[in-house]
N, C-alpha and C positions, 0 to 999 in steps of 0.2 A: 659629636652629636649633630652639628652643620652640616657635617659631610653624610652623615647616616640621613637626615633628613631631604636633602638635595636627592640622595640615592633615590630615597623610597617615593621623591615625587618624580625623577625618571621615568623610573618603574608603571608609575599610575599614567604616565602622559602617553606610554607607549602600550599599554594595554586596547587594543578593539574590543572597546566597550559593547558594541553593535554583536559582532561576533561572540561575546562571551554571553549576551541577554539568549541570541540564538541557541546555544547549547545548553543553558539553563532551560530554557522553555523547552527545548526537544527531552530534555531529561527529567521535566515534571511533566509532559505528557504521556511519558514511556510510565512514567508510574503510575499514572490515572487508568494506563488501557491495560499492563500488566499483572499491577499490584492491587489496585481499586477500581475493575472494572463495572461493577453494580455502584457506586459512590462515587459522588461529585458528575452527573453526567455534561448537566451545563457546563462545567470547570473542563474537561475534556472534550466536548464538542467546539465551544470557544477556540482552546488549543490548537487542534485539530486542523480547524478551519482556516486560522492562522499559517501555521504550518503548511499545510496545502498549497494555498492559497496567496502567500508571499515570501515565504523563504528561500527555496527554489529559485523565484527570478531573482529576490535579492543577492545572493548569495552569489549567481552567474554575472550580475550588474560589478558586484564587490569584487571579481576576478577580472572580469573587463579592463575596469576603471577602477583600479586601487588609489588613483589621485583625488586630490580634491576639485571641485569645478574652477576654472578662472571667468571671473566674473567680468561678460564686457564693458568699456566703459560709453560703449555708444552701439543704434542700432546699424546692424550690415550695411551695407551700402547698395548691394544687388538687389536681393530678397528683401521683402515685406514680409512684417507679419511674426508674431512672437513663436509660433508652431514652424515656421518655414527655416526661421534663424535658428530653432533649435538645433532643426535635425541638420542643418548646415554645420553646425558647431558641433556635434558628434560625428559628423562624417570627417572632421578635420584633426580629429583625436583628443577632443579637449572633452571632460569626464561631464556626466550630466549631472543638472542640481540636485541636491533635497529631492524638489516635489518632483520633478522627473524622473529621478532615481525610484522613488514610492508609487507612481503611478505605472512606471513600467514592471515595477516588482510583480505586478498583479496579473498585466497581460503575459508575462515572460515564461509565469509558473502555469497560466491554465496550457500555454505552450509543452511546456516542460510532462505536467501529469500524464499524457497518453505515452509520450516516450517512455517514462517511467513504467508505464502498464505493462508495455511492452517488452522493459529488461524484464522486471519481476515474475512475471507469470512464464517463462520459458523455466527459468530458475529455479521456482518455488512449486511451478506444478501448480498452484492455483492464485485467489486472488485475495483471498481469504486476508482477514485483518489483523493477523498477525506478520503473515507475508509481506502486505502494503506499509504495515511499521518501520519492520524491518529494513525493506527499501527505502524509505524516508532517511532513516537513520543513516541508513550509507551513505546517503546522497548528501546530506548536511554535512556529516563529518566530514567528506571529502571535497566539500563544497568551501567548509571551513577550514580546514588546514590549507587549501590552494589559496585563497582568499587572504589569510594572513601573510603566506610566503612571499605572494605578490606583492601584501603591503608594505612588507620589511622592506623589499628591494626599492622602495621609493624613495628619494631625502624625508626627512623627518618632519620637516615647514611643510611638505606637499601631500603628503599623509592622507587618506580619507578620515575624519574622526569626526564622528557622532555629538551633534551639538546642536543641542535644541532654539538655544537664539540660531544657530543660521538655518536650522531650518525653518522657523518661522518666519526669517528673514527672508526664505525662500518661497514661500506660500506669500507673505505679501508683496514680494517682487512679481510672482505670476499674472496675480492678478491687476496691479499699478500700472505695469508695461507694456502693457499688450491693450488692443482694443477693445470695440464693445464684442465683437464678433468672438477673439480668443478667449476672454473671459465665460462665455457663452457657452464655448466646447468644452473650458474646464471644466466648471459649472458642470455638464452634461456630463461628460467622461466620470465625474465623480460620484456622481448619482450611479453612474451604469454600473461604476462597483462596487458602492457598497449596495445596491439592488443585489446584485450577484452573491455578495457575501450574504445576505438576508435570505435570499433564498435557498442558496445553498447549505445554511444558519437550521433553513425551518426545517429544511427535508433530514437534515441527522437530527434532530432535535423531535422531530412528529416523524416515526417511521411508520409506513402501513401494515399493520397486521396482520392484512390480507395477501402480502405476498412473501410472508414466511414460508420458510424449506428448507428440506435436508438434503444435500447433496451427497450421493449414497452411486458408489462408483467400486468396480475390480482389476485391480491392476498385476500387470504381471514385470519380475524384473527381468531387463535385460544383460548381456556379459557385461557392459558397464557400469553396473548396479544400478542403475535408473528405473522407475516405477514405471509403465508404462499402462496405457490401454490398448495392447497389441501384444501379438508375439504368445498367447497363452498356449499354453502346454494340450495338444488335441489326444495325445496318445500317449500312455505312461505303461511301464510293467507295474503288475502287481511284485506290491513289495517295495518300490520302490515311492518316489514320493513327488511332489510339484509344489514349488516355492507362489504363493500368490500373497496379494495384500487388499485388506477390504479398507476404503477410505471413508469417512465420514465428515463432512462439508454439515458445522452449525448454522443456519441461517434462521435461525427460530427467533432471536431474539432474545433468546434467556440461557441461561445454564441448561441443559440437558441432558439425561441419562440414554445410553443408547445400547440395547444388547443387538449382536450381529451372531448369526448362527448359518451354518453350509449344509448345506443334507447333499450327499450323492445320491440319485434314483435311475430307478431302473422307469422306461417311459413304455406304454402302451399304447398305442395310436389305433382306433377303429370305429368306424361310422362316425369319423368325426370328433371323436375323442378321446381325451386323453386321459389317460390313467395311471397310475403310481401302483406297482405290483411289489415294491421292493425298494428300501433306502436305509443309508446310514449316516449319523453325522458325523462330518470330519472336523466341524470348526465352531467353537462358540466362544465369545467373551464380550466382555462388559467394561464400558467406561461412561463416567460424566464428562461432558465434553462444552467446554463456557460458550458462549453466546461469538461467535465469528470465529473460533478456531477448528483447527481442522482437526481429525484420530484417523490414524494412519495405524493398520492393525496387521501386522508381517504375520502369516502364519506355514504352516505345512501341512498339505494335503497329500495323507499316505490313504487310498484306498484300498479296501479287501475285497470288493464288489470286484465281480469278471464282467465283462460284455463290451458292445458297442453302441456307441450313442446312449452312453451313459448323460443324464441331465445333472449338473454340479450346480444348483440353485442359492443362492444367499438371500437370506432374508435378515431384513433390520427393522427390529422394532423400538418404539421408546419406554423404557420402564424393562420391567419381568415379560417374558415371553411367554404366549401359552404352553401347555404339554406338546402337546400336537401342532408347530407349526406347519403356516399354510399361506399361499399368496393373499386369502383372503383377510387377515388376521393382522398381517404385517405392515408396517409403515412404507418401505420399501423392498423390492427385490432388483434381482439381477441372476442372470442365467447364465453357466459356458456350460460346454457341450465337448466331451470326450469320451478317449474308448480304453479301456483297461485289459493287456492280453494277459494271460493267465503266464505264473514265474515261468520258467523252465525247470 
């Protein structure tokens, strides 16, 4: 039973505590936006914000600097000044405290978020908040397995590990040590971030009403099955058929129902206007689509219409669609433009 006991505090000693609160909170946020997206918004915006907003640099700080900080027993001898010896002390390879770990967590990750824009959106095709999850998710988990491997490789006395007497021993070593000047930039640097977090807090928290939309776009695939906005099909036989995809981008803020419908027409152009002599539809269907995700609608366009400069128009409305669709009637459209030559 000694020996079982000895084992199982091991066990607990070599646990990243840190690392394991990180994937717990990534795994009750994923539930808040997946499972309970109308429920607990505070509880999810909170999350969020968190995640955003410090994981990220943490997580790069935790991969850096898997050791613990060694703490000097005197000030430099060069350098003045509790900000000049620090960044002297990490240029020398020795791991940052606590509160410098926790303050850079914050600059590292708003660093971090436009890269991450940047992978996602080539990726996913848009930016959409299932997308930006999604990325998150990747980036922690592999943020966190690196994070831990790095810490194995360390002796077990030099360990980074999570402990709130030093960090508090940390926050009032910042301020004791340093002058009236250092304490002053603390002071201020800390204000600037949770300013930051407050703001950043109120804007998902109070969204404007006013700039709700739907993103309502037609893509065509290419030979590497990719969606694209290019490349559509200008000329088909009759009989045969054209692969397109109609996408719908929620930005409304709420659950929404959205029917998407294609009319092929025939166009008449004179004195200025235009006129619809002849159409049929090729394409309708219906989904409810939640509040930031996207509907991505693969369909086939086989027309039996002859001609040229045929108009292939999609319209998207919200709810039931009138009899008689029309650009006027609908929430959005979108227009291509092909020619259909009659079989052989």
């Amino acid at each position: 039973m000694r020996n079982a006991l000895q084992e199982i505090r091991r066990i607990h000693i070599t646990i990243p505590v840190d690392l394991v609160g990180i994937v717990v909170l990534v795994a009750l946020f994923d539930g808040l936006v997946f499972r309970l997206s109308t429920v607990f918004p505070l509880a999810r915006a909170a999350a969020g914000i968190v995640i955003a907003l410090f994981v990220p640099g943490y997580l790069l700080l935790a991969i850096i600097f898997p050791s613990q900080s060694t703490k000097p027993d005197q000030d430099d001898p060069v350098l003045s000044g509790r900000a000049q010896f620090a960044l002297r002390r990490l240029a020398q390879g020795d791991a940052p405290s606590w509160t410098e770990r926790f303050l850079l967590s914050f600059g590292l990750s708003l660093a971090l978020l436009p890269v991450l824009a940047l992978v996602v959106a080539p990726i996913s095709g848009s930016l959409s908040q299932s997308a930006v999850v999604t990325g998150l998710n990747a980036v922690v988990l592999f943020g966190v397995v690196t994070a831990f491997v790095r810490r194995n490789l360390v002796p077990r006395d030099e360990r980074l590990r999570l402990s709130f007497g030093a960090w508090i021993a940390s926050v009032r070593e910042s301020f004791e040590r340093g002058g009236v000047t250092d304490r002053v930039l603390t002071i201020l640097f800390v204000l600037s971030v949770v300013g930051a977090v407050a703001t950043i807090g109120f804007v998902v928290l109070s969204p404007d009403n006013s700039e709700a939309y739907t993103g309502f776009a037609v893509l065509s695939e290419n030979g590497d099955g990719e969606l694209l906005a290019s490349g559509y099909p200008e000329e088909i036989q009759q009989g045969d058929d054209a692969e397109l995809a109609a996408r719908v981008e929620n930005h409304e803020g709420s659950e929404t129902d959205y029917t998407a419908v294609a009319v092929l027409q025939r166009i008449d152009v004179s004195d200025d206007s235009v006129t619809v002599t002849d159409s049929e539809q090729v394409f309708r269907e219906r989904s409810t689509v939640p509040a930031g995700e996207t509907w991505t609608a693969t369909h086939t366009v086989e027309p039996t219409m002859v001609g040229e400069n045929l108009r292939l128009r999609y319209y998207l409305y919200e709810g039931e669609p009138p009899q008689n669709v029309n650009a006027d009637t609908a929430y959005r459209t979108v227009s291509l433009w092909m020619s259909v030559s009659p079989s052989e």
